[in-house]
C-alpha positions as CSV (number, residue, x, y, z in Angstrom):
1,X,61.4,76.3,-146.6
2,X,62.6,72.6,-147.0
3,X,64.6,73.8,-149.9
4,X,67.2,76.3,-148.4
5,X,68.4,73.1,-145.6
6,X,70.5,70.4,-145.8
7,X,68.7,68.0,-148.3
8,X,71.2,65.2,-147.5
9,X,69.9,65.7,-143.9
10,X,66.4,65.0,-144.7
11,X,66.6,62.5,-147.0
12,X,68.9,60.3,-144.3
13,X,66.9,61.7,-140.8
14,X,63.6,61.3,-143.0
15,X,64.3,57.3,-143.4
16,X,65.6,57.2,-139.6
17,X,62.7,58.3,-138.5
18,X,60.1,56.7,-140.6
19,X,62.0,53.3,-140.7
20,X,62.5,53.6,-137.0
21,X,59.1,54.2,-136.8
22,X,57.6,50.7,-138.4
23,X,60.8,48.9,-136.6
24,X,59.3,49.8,-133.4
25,X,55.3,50.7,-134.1
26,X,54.8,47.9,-137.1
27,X,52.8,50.9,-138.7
28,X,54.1,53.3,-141.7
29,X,54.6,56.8,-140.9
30,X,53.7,58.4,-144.0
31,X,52.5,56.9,-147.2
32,X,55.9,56.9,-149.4
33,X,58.8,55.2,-149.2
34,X,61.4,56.4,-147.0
35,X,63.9,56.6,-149.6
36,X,62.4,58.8,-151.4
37,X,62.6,62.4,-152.1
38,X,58.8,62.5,-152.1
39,X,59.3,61.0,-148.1
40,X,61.3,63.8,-147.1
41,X,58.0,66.5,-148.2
42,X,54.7,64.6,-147.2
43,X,56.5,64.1,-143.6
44,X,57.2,68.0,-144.0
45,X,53.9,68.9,-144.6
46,X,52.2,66.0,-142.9
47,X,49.3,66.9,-140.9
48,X,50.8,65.4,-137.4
49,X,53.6,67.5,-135.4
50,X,56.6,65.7,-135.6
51,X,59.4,66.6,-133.6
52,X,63.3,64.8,-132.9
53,X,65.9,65.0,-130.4
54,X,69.7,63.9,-131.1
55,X,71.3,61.8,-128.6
56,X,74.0,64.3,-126.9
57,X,73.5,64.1,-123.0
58,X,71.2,67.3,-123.0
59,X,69.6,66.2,-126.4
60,X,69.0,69.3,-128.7
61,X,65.9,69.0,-131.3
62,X,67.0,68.5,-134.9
63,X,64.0,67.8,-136.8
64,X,60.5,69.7,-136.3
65,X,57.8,69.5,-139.4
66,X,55.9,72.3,-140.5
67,X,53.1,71.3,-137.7
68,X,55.8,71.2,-135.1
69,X,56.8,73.9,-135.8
70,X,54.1,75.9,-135.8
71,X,52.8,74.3,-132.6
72,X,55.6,75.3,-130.4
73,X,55.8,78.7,-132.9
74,X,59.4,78.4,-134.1
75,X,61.6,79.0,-137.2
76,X,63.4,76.0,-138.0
77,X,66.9,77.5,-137.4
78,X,65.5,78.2,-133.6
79,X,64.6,74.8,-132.6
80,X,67.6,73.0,-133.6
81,X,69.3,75.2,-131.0
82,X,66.6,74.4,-128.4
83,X,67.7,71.7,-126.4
84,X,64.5,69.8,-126.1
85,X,63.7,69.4,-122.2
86,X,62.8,73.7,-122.9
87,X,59.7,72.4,-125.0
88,X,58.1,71.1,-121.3
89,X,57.9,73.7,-118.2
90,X,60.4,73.2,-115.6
91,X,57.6,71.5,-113.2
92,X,57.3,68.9,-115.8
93,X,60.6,68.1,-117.2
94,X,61.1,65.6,-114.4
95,X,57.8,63.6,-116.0
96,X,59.4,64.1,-119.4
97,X,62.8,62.5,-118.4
98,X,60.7,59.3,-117.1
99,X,59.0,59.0,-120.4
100,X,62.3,59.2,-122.3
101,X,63.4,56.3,-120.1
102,X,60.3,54.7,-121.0
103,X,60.9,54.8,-124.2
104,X,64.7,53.6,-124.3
105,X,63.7,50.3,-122.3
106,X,60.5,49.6,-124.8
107,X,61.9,51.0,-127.9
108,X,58.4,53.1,-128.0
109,X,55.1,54.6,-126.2
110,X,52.0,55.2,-128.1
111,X,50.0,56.9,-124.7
112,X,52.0,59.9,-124.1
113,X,50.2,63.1,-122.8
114,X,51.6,66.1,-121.3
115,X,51.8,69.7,-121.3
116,X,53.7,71.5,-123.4
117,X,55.5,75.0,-124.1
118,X,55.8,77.2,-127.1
119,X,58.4,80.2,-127.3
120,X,55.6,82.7,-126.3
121,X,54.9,81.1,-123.5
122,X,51.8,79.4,-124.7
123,X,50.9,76.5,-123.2
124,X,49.1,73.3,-124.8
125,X,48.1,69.4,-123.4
126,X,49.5,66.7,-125.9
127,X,47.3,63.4,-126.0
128,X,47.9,60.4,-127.4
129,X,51.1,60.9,-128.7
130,X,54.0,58.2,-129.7
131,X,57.3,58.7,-128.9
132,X,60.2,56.1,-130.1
133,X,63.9,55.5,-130.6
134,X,66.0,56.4,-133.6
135,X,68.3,54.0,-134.9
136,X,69.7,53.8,-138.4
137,X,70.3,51.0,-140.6
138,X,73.1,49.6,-138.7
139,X,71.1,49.6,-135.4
140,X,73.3,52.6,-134.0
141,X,71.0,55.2,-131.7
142,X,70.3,58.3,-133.3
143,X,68.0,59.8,-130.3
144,X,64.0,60.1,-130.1
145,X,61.2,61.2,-132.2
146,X,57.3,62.1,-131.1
147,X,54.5,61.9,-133.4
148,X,51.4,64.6,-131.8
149,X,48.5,63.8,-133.4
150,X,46.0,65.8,-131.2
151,X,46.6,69.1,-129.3
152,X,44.9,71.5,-127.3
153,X,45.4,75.1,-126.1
154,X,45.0,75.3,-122.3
């Protein structure tokens, strides 16, 4: 799937978000160097959802992995429309805004848990899962990412 997108995309978002990630976390993302073309797949088909918001005032998703996107069961060209407060239920977007601002005043959270929403309804507790700020190599934001690293159906 990776080859029919934008491979300037994920080569750039790919070093934002792992770059951004040992910035904030002190810890590498995936073992490869950002730069790399080789990056851009093992974070693809890493075994961790990994998910990323852009940083318009509703922020849409435009990153998901393969894990991502199979948690919240979604073709890539569907969650890059999603604005990403849809991936919580309505009851719990208010919890999910006050995490956000948790994460712009710290620059990252490694304790997140929460329920989640997939397009068929489906819903699923994340636990233990890092959420941080985007910036690029001039320090500009570039939105938030989420690492999930465990899951489970409810």
């Amino acid at each position: 799937m990776l080859h029919t997108l934008d491979q300037a995309f994920l080569a750039r978002h790919t070093r934002i978000l792992c770059t951004s990630y040992q910035h904030w976390t002190g810890l590498r993302l995936i073992d490869a160097e950002a730069d790399s073309a080789e990056a851009v797949q093992r974070l693809f088909a890493a075994p961790f959802a990994v998910a990323s918001h852009d940083t318009q005032p509703d922020p849409v998703f435009n990153y998901a992995n393969r894990q991502a996107l199979e948690l919240f069961g979604m073709a890539w060209e569907e969650i890059t429309r999603l604005p990403s407060r849809y991936s919580a239920e309505p009851l719990a977007r208010e919890e999910r805004a006050r995490l956000l601002q948790r994460v712009e005043h710290y620059g990252y959270v490694d304790d997140y848990s929460g329920i989640r929403i997939a397009k068929d309804g489906r819903r699923f507790m994340i636990q233990d899962a890092t959420v941080w700020n985007l910036i690029d190599e001039k320090g500009a934001r570039r939105g938030q990412a989420a690492m999930i690293r465990e899951w489970a159906e409810l």
